[in-house]
N, C-alpha and C positions, 0 to 999 in steps of 0.2 A: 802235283803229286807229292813233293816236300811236307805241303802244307797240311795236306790227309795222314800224311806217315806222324806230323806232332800232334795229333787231334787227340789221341789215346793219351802221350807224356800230358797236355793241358791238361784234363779231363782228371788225371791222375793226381795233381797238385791243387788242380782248383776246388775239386770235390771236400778233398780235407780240411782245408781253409773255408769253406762256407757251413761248414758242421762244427768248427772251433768255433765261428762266429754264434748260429745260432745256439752254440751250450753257453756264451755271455749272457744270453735275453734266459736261458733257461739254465741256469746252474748248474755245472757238472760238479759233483760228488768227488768222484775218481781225480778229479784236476786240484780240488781243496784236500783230499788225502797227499796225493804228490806233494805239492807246496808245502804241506803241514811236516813232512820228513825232512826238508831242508830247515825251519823256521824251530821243531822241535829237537833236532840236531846244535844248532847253533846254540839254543835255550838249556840242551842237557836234561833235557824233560822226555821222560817212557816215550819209543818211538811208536811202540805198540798198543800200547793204552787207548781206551774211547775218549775221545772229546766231543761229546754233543752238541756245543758252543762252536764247533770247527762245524763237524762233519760230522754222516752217521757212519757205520761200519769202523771199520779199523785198517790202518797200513799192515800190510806183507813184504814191503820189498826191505832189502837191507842196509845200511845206516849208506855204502857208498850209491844209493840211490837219489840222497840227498846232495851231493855235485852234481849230477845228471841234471835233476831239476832247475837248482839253483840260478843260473842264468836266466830262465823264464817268469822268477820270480821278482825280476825286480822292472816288469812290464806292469801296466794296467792288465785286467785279466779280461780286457776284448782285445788286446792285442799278444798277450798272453798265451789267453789258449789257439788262435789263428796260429800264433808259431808254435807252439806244443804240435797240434796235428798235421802241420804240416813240416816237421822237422822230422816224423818219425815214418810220411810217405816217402821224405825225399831219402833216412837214411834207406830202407827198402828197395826206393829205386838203383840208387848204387849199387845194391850190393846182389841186384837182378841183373846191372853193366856189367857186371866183373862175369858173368856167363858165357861162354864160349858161343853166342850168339849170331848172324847176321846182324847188323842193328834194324834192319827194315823191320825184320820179324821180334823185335823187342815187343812189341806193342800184342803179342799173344800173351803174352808171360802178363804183361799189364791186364790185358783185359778180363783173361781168368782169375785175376784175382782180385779184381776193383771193387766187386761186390762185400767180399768179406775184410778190404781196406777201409771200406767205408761203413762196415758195422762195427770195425774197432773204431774208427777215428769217433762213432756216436758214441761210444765210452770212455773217450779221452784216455783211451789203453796205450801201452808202452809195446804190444805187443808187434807187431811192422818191426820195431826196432828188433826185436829179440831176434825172430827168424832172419831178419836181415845179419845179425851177427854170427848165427851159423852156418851160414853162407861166405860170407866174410874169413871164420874161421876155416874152411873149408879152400876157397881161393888162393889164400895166403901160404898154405902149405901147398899145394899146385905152384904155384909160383918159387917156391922153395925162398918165400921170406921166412923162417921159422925162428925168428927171433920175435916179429910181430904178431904170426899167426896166433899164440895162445891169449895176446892183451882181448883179441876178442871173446875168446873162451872166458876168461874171464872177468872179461865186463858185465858177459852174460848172467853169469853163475853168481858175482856178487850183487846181480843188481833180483833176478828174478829163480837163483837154480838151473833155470829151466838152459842156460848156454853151457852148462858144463859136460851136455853130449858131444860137443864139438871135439874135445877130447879124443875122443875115436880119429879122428884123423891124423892122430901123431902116426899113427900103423900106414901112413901114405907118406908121408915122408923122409926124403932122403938124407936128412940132418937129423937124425932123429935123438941124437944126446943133447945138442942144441938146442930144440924142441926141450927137453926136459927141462933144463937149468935155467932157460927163457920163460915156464908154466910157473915156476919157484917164484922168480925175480918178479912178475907182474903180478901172481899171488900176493907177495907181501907189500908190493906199491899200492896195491887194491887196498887192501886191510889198513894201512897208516894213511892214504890219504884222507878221510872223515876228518881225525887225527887234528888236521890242520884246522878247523871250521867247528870245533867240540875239544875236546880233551880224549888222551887214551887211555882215559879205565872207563870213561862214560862208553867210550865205542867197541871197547872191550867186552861190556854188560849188556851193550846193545844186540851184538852178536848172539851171545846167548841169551837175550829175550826172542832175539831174530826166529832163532831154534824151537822156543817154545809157542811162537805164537802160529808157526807153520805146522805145526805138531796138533793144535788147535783147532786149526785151519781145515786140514783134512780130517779132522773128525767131525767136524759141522757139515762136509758136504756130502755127508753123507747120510745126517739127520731126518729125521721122517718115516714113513713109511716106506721101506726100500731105500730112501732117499728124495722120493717124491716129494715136490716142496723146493728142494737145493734149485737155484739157477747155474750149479756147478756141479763137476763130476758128468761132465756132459763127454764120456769116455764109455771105453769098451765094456769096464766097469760098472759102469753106473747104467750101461744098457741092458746087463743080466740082470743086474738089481730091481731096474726100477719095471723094465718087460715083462721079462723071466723069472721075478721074485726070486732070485738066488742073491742070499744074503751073507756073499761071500769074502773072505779078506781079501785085500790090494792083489797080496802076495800071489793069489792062487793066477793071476790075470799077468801080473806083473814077470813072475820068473821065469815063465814058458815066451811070452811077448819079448825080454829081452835074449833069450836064448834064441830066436828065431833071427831078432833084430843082427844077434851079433855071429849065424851059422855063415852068411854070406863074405865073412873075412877069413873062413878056410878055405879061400879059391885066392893064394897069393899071388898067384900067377896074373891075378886081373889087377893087381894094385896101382896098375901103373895107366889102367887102360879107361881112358876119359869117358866113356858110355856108364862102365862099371861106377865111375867115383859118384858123377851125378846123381844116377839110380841110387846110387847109396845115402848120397846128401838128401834125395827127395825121400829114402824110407826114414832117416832120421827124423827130417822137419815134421813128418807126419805121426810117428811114434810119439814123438816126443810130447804131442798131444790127446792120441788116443788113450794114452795109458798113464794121463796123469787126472786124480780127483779134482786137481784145480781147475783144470779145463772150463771154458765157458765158452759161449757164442763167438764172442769176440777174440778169444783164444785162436780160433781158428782159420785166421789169415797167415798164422805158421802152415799150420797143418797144409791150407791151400796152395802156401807159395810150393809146398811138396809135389804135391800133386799136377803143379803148373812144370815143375821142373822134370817130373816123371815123365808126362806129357809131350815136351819134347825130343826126348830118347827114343820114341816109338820110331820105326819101321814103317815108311813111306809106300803107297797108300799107307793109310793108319785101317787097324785091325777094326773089325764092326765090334770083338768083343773090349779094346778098348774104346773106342766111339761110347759102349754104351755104359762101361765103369765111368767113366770122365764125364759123361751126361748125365751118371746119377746122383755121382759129387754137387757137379753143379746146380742141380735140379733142389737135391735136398737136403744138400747141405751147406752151399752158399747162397740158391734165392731163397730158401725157405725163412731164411732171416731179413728179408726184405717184402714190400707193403704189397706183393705179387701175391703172398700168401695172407689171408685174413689173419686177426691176431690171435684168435684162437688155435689158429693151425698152427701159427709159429711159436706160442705159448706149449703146444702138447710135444712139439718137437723137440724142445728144451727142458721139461720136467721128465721125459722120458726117454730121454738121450736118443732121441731118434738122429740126431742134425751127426751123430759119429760113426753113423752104421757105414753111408757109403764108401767114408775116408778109412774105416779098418777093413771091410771089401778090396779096395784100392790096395792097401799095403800091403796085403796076405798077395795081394797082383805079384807087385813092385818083389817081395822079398823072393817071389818063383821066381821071378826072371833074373834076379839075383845068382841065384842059385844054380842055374840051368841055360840062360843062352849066355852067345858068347862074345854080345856085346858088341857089334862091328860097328865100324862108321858107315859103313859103303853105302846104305840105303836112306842115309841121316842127310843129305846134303841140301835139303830141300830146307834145314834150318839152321846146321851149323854153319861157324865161318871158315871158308875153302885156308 
């Protein structure tokens, strides 16, 4: 019975590592961008810039992206990229242990989301890490380390943005001046470490090329007709756009999406109460995807681990109408990117943002229940740890 309960953890590590392997025989792009941020750091040379002689496309992440990497750089890149993707299942997994979990039933959480770990690990994305880090973030104030908790925050936020929603958790914990002066301090450890591996006016200008190249960024993905064309913008967004031909600004999507995001922390009274934090962490991981133009296929092993951690909240038996949100996430919007769907079907799902509908469905779930039950453990026992 041991042996069946680790079939899922294998599965989980070996999958990543055999797709590291196969992108040596077939080149990964995304893995010579990475490397190129540490090796153009070092050099003092535009981190932003095209180099055609490298890579095609261009880096987005920011200059302290290039320590992240740097370790994997001084591999062969078939032993390289096997530890790239599997260093970014395993941070994931961690940071799925730190869940108030049974461990038997770890392997739910794994399985919903293997599908969409293994359509990042096919773009040698950094993304596993990211959601992992809001989670992370998340934990750590639960645990009232709030000295530590914000290094994750901000590993995220200097490395992709996308972790500086972790933030929101300072309103959970009980050190909460702590919290602040701790956000400061790894703030500016983030910002000077490059520093050490470059110079600090080079990583100074980096920063704001950083700014202008994501500025950039979100205007190309939304290029086209509606935006049809972009492999990004695969968001709520980009689904009126590119469906609905509303050819509307972020903002119009954005300001109501975070006023919804953030109605459910006028119920202080649930601050403390572990159903509510989770639910909250899974409306984050998933937000934080629907309503960004960056978004992509791959993107969405954030958004999943949301919906896997939603998922466990529910109320034993589980409800037929979440049975059948959770079934349509997974139906289409984590197989639909795997070879179950012809590649036509999983090509129209991505130019037309279809792959984001079931996951803002899900959230519009997740932000009700927010808002309206009251959260109990009593009928959870069948996943929590007694």
């Amino acid at each position: 019975m041991r042996k069946r309960k680790d079939i899922p953890r294998l599965v989980w590590f070996i999958l990543p590592a055999v797709v590291g392997l196969i992108h040596y025989f077939r080149p990964s792009n995304n893995y010579a961008i990475y490397k190129g941020v540490f090796y153009h750091l070092v050099a003092q040379t535009n981190l932003y810039s095209l180099y055609p002689n490298e890579y095609f496309d261009s880096n987005h992440y920011g200059p302290f992206f290039g320590l992240i990497v740097m370790p994997f750089t001084i591999f062969p890149d078939y032993i390289g990229l096997v530890l790239w993707t599997t260093f970014h299942a395993f941070v994931l997994y961690k940071a799925f242990k730190t869940l108030p979990l049974k461990d038997a039933n770890l392997w739910i959480v794994l399985m919903i989301c293997l599908v969409d770990l293994n359509t990042s690990s096919h773009n040698t994305q950094v993304n596993p890490s990211i959601g992992a880090l809001i989670i992370l973030s998340w934990y750590f104030v639960k645990e009232e380390k709030d000295f530590w908790a914000p290094l994750f925050v901000m590993i995220g936020a200097f490395v992709k943005l996308y972790g500086i929603v972790g933030l929101v958790f300072w309103l959970f914990s009980k050190h909460k001046f702590k919290y602040i002066y701790s956000s400061f301090f790894w703030a500016a450890v983030l910002f000077v470490l490059p520093m050490v591996i470059s110079s600090p006016a080079f990583v100074v200008q980096s920063y704001a090329d950083w700014y202008h190249s994501l500025v950039e960024k979100n205007l190309s993905n939304q290029t086209g007709s509606h935006g049809i064309g972009s492999y990004q913008d695969v968001s709520i967004m980009g689904l009126f756009r590119r469906v609905g031909g509303l050819d509307l600004s972020n903002l119009v999507f954005i300001v109501p999406g975070l006023i919804l995001q953030l109605s459910p922390l006028l119920r202080i009274n649930y601050y403390q109460n572990l159903i509510f934090q989770l639910r909250y962490l899974a409306s984050i991981l998933i937000f934080v995807v629907i309503f960004s133009s960056s978004s992509e296929s791959s993107t969405y092993i954030v958004a999943v681990s949301g919906v896997a951690i939603w998922f466990i909240t529910q109320d034993y038996p589980i409800k037929r109408w979440v049975w059948a949100v959770f079934g349509t996430v997974l139906v289409l919007t984590s197989l639909s990117a795997s070879d179950l769907f012809p590649s036509h079907i999983r090509h129209l799902f991505i130019i037309y943002s279809i792959k984001a509908f079931p996951c803002c469905i899900l959230w519009f779930a997740c932000i009700y229940q927010l808002l309206t039950d009251k959260h109990s453990l009593t009928e959870k026992k069948w996943i929590f740890q007694d």
